[in-house]
C-alpha positions in Angstrom: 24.7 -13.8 -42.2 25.5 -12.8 -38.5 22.5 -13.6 -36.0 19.8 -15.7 -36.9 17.5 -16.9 -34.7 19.9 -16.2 -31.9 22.6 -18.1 -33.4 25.6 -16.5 -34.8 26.9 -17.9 -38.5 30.3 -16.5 -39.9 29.7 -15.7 -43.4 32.3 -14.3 -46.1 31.6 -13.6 -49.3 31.3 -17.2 -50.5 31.3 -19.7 -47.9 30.0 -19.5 -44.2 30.1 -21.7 -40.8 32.6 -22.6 -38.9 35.0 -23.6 -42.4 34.9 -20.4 -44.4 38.5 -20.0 -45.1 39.1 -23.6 -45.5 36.1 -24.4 -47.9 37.6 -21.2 -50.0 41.4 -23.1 -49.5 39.3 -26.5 -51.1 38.0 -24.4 -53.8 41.8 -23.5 -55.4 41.6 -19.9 -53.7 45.7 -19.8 -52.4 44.9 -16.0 -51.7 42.0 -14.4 -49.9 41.1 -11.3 -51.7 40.7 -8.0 -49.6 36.9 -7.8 -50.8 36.3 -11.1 -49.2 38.4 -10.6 -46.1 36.6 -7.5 -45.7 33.1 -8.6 -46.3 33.7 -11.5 -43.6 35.5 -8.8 -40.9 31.8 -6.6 -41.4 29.7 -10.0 -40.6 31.9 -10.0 -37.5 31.4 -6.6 -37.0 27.9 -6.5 -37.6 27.3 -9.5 -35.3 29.2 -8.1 -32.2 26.9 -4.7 -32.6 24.0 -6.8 -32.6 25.8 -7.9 -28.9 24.3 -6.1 -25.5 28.0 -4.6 -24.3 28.0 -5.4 -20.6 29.1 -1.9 -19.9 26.1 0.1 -20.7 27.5 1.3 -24.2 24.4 0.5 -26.0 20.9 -0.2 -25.0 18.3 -2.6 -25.7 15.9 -2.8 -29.4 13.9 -4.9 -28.5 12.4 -7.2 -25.7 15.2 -9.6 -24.1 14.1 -13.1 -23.2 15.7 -14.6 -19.9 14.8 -18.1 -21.0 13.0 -18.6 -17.2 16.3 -17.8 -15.6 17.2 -15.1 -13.2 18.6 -11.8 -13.1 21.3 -11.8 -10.5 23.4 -9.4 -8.7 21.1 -6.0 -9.5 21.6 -3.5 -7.6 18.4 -1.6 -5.8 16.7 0.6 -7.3 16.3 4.3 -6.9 14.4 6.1 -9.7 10.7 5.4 -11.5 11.3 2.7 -14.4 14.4 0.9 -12.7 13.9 -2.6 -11.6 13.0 -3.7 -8.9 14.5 -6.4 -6.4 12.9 -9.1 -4.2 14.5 -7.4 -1.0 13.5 -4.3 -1.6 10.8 -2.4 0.3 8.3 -2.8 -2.1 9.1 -6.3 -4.0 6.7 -9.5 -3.2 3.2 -7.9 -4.3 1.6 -10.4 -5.8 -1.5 -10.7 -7.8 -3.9 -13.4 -8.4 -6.1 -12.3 -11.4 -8.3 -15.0 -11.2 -9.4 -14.7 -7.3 -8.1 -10.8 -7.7 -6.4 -11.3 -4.2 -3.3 -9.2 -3.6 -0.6 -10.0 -1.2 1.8 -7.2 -0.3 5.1 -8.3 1.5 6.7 -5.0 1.7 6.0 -1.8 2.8 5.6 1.7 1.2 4.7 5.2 1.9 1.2 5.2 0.0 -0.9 2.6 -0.8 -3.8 2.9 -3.7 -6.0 0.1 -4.8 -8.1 0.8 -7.7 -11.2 -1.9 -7.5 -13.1 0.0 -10.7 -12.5 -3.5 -12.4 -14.0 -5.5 -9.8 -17.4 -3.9 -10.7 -20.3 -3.3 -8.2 -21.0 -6.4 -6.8 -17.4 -7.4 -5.5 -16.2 -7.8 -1.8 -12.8 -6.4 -0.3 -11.6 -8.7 2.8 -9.1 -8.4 4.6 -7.2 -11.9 6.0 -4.6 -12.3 8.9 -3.6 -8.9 11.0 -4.2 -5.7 9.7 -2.7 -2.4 10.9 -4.2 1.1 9.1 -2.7 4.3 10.1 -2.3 7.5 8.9 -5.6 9.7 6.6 -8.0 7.0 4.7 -8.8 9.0 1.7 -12.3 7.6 0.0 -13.7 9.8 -3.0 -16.7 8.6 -5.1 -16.0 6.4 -8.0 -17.8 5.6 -11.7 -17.3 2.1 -9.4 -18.2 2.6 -5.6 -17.4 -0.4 -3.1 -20.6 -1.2 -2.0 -20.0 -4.4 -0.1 -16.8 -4.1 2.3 -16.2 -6.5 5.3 -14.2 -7.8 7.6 -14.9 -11.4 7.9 -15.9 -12.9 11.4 -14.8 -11.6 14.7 -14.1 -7.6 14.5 -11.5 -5.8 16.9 -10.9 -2.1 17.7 -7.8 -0.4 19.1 -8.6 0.4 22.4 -7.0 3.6 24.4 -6.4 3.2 27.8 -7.0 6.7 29.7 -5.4 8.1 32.3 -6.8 8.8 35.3 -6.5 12.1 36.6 -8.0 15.9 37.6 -7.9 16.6 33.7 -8.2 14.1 30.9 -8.0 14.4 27.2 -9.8 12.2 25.1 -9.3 12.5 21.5 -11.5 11.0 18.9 -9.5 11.9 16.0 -7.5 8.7 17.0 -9.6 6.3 18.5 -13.1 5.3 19.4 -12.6 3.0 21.9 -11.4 4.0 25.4 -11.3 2.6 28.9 -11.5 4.8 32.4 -10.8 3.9 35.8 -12.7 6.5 37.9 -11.2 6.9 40.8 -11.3 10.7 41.2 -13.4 13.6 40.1 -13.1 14.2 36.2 -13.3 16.3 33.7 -12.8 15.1 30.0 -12.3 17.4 27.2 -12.9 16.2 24.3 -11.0 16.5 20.7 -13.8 16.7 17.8 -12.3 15.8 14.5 -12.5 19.1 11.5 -13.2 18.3 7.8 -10.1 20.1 6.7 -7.4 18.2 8.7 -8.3 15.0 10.2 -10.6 13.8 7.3 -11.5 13.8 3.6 -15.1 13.6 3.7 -16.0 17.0 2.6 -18.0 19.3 5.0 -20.7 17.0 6.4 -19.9 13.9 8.1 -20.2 11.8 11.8 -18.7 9.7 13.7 -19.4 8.0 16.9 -17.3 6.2 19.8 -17.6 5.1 23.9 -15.7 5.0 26.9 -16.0 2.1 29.3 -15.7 3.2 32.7 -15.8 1.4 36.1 -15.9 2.8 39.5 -12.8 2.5 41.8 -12.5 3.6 45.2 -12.5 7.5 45.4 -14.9 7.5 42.1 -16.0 10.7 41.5 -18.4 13.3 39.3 -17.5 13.6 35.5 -17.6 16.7 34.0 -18.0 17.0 30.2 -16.3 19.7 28.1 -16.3 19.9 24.7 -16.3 22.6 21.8 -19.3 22.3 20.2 -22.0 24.5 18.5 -24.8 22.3 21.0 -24.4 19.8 23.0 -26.9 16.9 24.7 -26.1 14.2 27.7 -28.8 12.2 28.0 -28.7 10.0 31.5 -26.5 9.9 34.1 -23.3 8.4 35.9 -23.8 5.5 37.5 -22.9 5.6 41.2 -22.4 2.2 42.3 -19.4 1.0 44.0 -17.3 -1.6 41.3 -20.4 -0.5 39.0 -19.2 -1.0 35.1 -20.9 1.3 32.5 -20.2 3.3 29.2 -20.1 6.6 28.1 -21.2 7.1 24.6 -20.6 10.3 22.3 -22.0 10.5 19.0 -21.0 14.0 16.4 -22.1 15.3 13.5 -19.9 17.9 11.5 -21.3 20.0 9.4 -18.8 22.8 8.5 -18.9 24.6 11.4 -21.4 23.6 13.3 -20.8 20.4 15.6 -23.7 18.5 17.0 -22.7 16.5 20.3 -24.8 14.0 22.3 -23.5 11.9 25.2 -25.5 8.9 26.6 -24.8 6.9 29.9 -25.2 3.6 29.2 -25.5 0.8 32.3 -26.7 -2.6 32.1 
């Protein structure tokens, strides 16, 4: 008989349970035949195969249930298709496929979120503080995203400049910055290419400022920039303590790179 419904049942050729031999001994049988004794040593045998050997002998054929206990003790895992553990890097992500809201509590490498389901009227928010880093790869979809948002107050990194003879300002990192112009200046600035700082194809724009404010010793600021044209539109403001923005807006397209700066005072 062996395993039945998880439970294991001795069985000879007879009798079975727990009182084989002695139901046989009850029925007159003073010998047990061989053909008997080995019938009942298969259903042993048979049974123990059935068994999952602890040391990896033998694997799995079929689905195991743990009975809504835990699996204890594992070690981490270091291959595609091993399990994973709480602790490990990537172990609490959690999905709630009713509100479809995804917490991560780990960390990896590269992170994709597929939103095809969501269909074309869904929003993306992101709660509590966020930090994105590294290329943000967007390619069009069967499924675009066509309402993203980040809900109430919105907050920018903000680089801090140096003030100096020479100073670099690089908007293939940020779009905020902060001057204190206390000297003459000249910025250069670092215009973002298609092939290595983004994966928008060809054609595309962005735009950014720079808050300045004038300290004692402020001085002219000279512009320099690689560009196919460029445009500056106003002037510095001159005004001891005076608080004002640069803005630079640039299109990409391939080659050529559009570049317009506006002063901007109150």
């Amino acid at each position: 008989m062996a395993w039945s419904a998880g439970v294991y049942t001795r069985a000879g050729t007879v009798h079975t349970g727990a009182t084989t031999w002695a139901s046989s001994a009850a029925d007159g049988d003073a010998v047990i035949s061989s053909s008997e004794h080995d019938t009942h040593d298969q259903d042993l045998a048979n049974g123990i195969n059935a068994c999952l050997a602890k040391d990896g002998s033998n694997a799995m054929t079929g689905s195991l249930n743990a009975g809504s206990q835990k699996i204890v003790s594992m070690a981490a895992g270091t291959a595609t298709g091993n399990g994973g553990r709480w602790d490990e890097d990537v172990s609490g992500i959690t999905l709630d496929g009713t509100s479809l809201v995804v917490a991560f509590n780990g960390a990896a490498s590269d992170l994709t979120l597929d939103l095809a389901s969501i269909g074309s009227s869904g929003e993306m928010t992101l709660s509590t503080d966020q930090t994105v880093t590294g290329k943000k790869t967007f390619t069009t979809a069967t499924t675009p995203i066509t309402d993203l948002r980040i809900l109430e107050t919105t907050y920018h990194k903000l680089a801090v400049l140096t003030a100096g003879g020479a100073v670099s300002v690089d908007t293939t990192a940020y779009s905020r910055f902060f001057l204190n112009n206390n000297q003459a200046m000249t910025l250069t600035f670092t215009i973002p290419a298609a092939s290595a700082d983004t994966d928008l194809g060809a054609n595309f724009c962005t735009e950014g400022y720079i808050m300045m404010r004038n300290d004692t010793g402020h001085g002219a600021i000279t512009l320099s920039v690689s560009a196919t044209d460029t445009e500056t539109i106003g002037s510095r403001p001159t005004g001891a303590t005076e608080l004002y923005s640069l803005v630079y807006q640039i299109v990409v397209m391939g080659s050529t790179r559009y570049v317009k700066f506006t002063w901007v005072t109150a």
